[in-house]
N, C-alpha and C positions, 0 to 999 in steps of 0.2 A: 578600614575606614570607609563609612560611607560617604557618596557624592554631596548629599547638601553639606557635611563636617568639611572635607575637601573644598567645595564651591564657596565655602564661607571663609575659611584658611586662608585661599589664595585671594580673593575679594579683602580682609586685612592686611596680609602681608603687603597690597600690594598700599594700602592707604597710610603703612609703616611707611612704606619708600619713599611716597609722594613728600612725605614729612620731616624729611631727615635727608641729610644732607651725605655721601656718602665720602671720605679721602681712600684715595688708592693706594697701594704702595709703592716704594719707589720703584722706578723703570716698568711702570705697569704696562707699557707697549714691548714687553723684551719677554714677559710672561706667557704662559698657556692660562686660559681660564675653563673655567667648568662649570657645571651647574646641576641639579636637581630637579626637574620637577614634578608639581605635584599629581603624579598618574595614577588611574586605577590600579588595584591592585598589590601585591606585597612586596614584590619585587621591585627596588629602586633600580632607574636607570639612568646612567649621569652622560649629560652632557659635554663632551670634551674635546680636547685639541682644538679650540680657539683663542683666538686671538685678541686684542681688546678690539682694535680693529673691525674685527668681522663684529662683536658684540654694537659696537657704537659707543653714544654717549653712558657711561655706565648706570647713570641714576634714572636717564629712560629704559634701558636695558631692566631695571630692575622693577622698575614702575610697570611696565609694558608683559613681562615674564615670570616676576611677584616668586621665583623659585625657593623651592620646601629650604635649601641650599643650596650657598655659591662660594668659589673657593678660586684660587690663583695658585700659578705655581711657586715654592721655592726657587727655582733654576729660571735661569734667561736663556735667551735663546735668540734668533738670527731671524727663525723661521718659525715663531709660535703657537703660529695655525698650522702647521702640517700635521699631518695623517700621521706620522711615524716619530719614534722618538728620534730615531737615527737625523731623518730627513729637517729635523728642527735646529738641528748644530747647537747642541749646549757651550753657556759661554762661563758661566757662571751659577752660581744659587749660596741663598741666603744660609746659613747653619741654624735649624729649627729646632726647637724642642718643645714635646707634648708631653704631657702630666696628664694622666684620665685618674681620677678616683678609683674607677672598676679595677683598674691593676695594681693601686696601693694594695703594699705587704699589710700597712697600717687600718687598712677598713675589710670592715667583715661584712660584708652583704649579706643582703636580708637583718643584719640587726641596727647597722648606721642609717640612720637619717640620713635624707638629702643635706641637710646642712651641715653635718657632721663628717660626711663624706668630702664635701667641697672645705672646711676647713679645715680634715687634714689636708688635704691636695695644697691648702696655702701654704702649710706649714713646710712641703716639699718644695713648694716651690723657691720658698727662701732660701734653701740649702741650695738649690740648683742656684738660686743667684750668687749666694758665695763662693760657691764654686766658679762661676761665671768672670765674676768681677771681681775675684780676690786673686781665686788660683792662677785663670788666665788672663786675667787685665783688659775682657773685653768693655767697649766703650760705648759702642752702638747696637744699645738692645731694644727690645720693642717687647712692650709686655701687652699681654690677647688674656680676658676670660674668654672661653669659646661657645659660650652660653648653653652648655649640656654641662658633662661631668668633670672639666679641668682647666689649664692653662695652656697658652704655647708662649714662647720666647723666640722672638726673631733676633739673630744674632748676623750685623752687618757689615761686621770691622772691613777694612778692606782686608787685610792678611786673612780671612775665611773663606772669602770668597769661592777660590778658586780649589777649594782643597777638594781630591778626591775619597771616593768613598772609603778608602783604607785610612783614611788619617782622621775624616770622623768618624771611624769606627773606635780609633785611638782616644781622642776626647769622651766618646761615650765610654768605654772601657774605664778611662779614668774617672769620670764624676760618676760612675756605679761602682769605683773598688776591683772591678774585673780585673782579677790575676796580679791584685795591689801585692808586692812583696815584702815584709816586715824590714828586710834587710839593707833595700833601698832605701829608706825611711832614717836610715844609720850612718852618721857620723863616725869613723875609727880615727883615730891617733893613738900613737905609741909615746908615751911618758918616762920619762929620765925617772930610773928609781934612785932612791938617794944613798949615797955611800955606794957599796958593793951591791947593791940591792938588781936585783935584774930588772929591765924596762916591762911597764904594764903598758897595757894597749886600755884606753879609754872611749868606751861608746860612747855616743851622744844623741838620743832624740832629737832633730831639726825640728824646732819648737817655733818658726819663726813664718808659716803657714804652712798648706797644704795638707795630706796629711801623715805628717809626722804631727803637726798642732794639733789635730783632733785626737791622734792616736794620746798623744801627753795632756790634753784635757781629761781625757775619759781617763788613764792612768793619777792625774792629779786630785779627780775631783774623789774618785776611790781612797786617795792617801789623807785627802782630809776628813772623809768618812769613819776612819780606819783611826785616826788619831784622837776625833772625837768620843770613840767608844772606850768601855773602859777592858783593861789587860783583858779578861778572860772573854768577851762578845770579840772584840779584835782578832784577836788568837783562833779562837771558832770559826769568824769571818775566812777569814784567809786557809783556815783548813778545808774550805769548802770547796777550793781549785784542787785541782789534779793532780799531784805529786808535792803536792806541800804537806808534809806530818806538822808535828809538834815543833818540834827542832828547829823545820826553816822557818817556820812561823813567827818562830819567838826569835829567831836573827832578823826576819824580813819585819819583824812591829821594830826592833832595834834601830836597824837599816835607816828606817823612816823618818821613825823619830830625830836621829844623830845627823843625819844628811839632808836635812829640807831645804837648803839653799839648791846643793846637789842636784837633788829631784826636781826643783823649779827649773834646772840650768838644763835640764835633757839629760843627766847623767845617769842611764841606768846599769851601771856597772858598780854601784855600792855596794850590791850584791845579786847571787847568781839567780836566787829567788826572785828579784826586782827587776829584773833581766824577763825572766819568763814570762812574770807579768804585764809586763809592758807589752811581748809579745801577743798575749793574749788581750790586752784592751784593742790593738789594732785592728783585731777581728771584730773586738766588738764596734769598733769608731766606722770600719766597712756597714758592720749590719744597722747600726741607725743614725749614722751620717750620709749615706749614699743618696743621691737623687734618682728614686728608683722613673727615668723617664722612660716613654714607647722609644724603642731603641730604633726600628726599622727606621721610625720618622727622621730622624738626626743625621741617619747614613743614606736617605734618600736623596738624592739632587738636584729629583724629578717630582719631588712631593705636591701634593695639590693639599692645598692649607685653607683654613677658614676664615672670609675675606671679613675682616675688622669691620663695626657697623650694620653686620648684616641680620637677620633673623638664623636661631636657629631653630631648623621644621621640627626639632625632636622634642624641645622644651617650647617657643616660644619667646623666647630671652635674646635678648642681645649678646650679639659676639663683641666684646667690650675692649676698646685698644685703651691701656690705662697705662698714668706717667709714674714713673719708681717710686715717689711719693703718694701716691695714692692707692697702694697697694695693701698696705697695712688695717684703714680704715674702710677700702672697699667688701661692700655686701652685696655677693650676687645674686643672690633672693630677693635683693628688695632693687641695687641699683641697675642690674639687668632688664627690670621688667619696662617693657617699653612704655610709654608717655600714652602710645595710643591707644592702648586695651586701658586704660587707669578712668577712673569718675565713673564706670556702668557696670552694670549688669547685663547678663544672657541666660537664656535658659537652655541647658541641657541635659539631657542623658545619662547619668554618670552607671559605665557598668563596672567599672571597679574603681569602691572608695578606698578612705584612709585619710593618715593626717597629711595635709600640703601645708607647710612652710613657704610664703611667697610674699612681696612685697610689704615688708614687714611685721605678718602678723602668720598667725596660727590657723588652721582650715581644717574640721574634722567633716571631711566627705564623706554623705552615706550612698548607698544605689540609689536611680531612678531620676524621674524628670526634677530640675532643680533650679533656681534661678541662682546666679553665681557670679562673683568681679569677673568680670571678661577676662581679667590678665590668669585669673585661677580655669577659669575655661577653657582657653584656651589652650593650657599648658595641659589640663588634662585630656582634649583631645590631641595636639600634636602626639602626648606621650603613647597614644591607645586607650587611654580609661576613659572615654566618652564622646558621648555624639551629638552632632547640634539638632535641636528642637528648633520646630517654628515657635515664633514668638508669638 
């Protein structure tokens, strides 16, 4: 990046701050803060082990230092400007979660759009929320666009507080499936058989969340699939699992048919084929129910997070703190892009085009000197594709 692209970056970012009003999080005097800024050069070097304290008032701080990024810790501390982590006396920290797009299973780089990437990541992130607020009933979440490629989730209950990194390792474990076991997921009782008959043992899918529910969704929505078809596609259907022939096939379309109450109730012990099967939806309920998040981030204590409000240096977008209702409807392409870059134009440099997707419309960039919305300008130099020209 050249200086005047830089001199002009931090000269906006800092007329962003002047303009906006910043909230901190909570106990932001118990935090370490950190920052970016914007230096010659390729190598970023962050600023850290301070305190709000030694920063000051934060919106001068930000006005005054206009940094590429600024971030706060997850963890409290005693002593949040010290040198050492040791020396800071951890007291606490927030349970975090990041969603980058670049590590969804779900997007294929180089062929997803920017926008396509950021709307799977929504679509992750809802699952992380049910996870969140279904499985474990938390209460105090905070939801962040982080104005690059994802989400985070600050999660504040007090019972999280305090948890060490082995026990978020265990949440993360569970909302990714890691090491989920089919058999936990199982209800057993032993049933009076009638007359002389010997006692059967009856399984049962816990169909009432977590997942056993997704594992008997995914096993349910197959059994209406499956009943929709007719005998011989059904039949074929089902021969296409692993040790199912002819035979169990035509017991297990029986099965289906004869037992639907059954099958709704968790019961898959109608039969041994229906058994296996359920088995295997659990793997699949693991592979596209899980919230695949940055795992490091969740079991960190000590994380330095992206502070709500702020710019970020990579795109130019706002790190956006959004209420659980406005999740659904929000568009970070268009409601990300600041207020300040919006109504002009700039002229620059573009040395690598393509299509941009940005506050609400379509941008086919070619190379060379160009006049362009500031908010598309600027995002292509933050990103690397271009340079500022004098006007």
């Amino acid at each position: 990046m050249e200086e005047r692209t830089r001199a002009y970056l931090r000269g906006r970012f800092r007329d962003h701050y002047r303009r906006t009003e910043i909230t901190p999080p909570p106990a932001a005097n118990e935090r370490e803060w950190g920052y970016i800024p914007w230096t010659e050069g390729p190598d970023t070097t962050m600023v850290r082990h301070r305190s709000l304290l030694e920063l000051g008032d934060l919106s001068e701080f930000l006005v005054r230092k206009r940094p590429q990024h600024v971030y706060f810790s997850a963890g409290r501390f005693r002593d949040p400007g010290a040198s050492s982590m040791h020396a800071k006396d951890w007291q606490s920290a927030d349970l975090v979660f990041d969603l980058d797009a670049d590590h969804l299973p779900s997007v294929t780089l180089g062929e997803d759009s920017y926008a396509e990437m950021l709307a799977k990541c929504k679509d992750a992130l809802f699952r992380l929320i049910e996870f969140l607020e279904d499985d474990f009933g938390f209460e105090e979440l905070e939801f962040v666009f982080s104005g690059g490629r994802g989400y985070h989730v600050h999660v504040r209950d007090e019972n999280v507080l305090h948890l060490d990194r082995e026990h978020r390792r265990e949440i993360v474990d569970y909302v990714r499936g890691i090491g989920m076991d089919y058999e936990e997921l199982i209800d057993t009782e032993t049933v009076a058989g009638l007359g002389r008959k010997t006692p059967t043992e009856r399984r049962t899918l816990e169909i009432d969340g977590g997942w056993g529910a997704r594992t008997h969704d995914h096993l349910m929505a197959f059994v209406e699939d499956l009943l929709a078809m007719d005998d011989e596609d059904a039949l074929e259907r089902l021969q296409e699992f692993d040790g199912i022939g002819e035979g169990k096939a035509t017991a297990t379309l029986n099965a289906a048919r004869n037992n639907r109450e059954q099958l709704e109730a968790g019961n898959v012990t109608v039969h041994t084929a229906v058994s296996q099967l359920a088995e295997r939806f659990a793997s699949q309920a693991v592979e596209r129910d899980n919230a695949p998040i940055d795992e490091p981030v969740t079991t960190d204590t000590n994380r330095l997070i992206r502070l709500p409000g702020s710019l970020h240096g990579g795109s130019g977008l706002k790190t956006v703190r959004l209420e659980r209702d406005e999740l659904v409807e929000f568009d970070p392409l268009d409601d990300a892009v600041p207020e300040t870059f919006r109504g002009h134009e700039i002229t620059v440099d573009v040395t690598r085009g393509g299509e941009v997707e940005l506050g609400g419309d379509s941008f086919t960039v070619t190379e060379g000197d160009q006049s362009l919305p500031e908010y598309v300008a600027v995002f292509l130099m933050a990103r690397g594709r271009a340079e500022k020209e004098k006007e």
